[in-house]
C-alpha positions in Angstrom: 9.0 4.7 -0.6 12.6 6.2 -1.4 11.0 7.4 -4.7 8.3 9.3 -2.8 10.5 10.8 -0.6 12.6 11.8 -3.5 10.3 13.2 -5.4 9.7 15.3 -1.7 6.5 14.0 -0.7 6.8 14.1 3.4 7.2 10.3 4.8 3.5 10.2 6.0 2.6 10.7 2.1 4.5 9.1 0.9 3.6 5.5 2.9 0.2 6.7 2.5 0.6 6.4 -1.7 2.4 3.0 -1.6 0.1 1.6 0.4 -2.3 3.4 -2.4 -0.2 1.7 -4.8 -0.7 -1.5 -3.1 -4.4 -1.7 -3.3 -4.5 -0.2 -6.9 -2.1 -2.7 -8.1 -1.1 -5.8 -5.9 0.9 -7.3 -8.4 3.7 -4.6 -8.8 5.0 -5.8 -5.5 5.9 -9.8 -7.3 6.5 -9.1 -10.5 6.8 -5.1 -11.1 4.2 -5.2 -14.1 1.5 -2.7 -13.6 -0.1 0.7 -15.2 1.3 3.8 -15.3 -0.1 6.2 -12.6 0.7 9.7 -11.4 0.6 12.0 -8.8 -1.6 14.5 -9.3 -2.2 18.1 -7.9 -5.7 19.1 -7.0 -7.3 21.6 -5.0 -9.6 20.0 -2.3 -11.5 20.5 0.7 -9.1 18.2 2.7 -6.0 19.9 1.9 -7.7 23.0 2.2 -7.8 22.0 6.1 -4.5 21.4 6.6 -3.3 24.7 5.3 -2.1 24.1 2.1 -5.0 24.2 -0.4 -3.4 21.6 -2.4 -3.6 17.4 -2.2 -2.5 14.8 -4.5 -4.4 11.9 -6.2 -3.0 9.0 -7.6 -4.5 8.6 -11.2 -4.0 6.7 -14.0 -1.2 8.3 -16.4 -2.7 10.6 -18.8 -0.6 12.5 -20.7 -2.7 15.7 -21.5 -4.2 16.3 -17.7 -0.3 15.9 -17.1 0.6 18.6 -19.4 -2.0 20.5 -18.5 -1.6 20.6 -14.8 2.1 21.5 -15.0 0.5 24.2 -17.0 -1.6 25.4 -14.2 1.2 25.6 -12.1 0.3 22.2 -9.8 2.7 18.7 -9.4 3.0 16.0 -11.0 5.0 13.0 -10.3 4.7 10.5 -12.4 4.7 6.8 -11.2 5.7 4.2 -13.8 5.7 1.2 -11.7 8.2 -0.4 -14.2 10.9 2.3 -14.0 10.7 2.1 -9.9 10.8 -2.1 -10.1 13.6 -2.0 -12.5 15.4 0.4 -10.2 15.0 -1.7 -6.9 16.1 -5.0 -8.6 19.3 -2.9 -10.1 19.9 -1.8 -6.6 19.4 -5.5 -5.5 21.9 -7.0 -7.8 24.4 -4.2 -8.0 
């Protein structure tokens, strides 16, 4: 969640994608093994509603649709579930 929140994604989003996270990939939350994903910018109907014209997916990582939407000028945050495990259990020990 700290991650999300970070990365500035408001607090309703960003419990919204870990609970995302937890359907996608139940097993990140025992052992921290698990895909790469990312947030993803896109322009939607849904977002278009609440004024912003933009909403973000969580997709698999893909390099080249990464590079490509930074190139169009929309987010992405990447989620290497990993990286964020090996963060919390650092914070945990330390």
């Amino acid at each position: 969640m700290l991650y999300f929140l970070s990365a500035g994604l408001s607090f309703d989003l960003a419990g919204e994608t870990v609970k995302t996270l937890k359907d996608k990939e139940p097993e990140l939350f025992k052992s921290g093994q698990g895909k790469r994903f990312m947030l993803l910018g896109a322009e939607g109907e849904k977002a278009n509603k609440g004024g912003t014209g933009l909403m973000l997916s969580l997709v698999e990582f893909d390099r080249d649709k990464a590079i490509a939407s930074v190139v169009e000028g929309k987010p992405v945050i990447p989620v290497w579930l990993e990286r964020i495990y090996q963060q919390i259990a650092t914070r945990l020990a330390g």
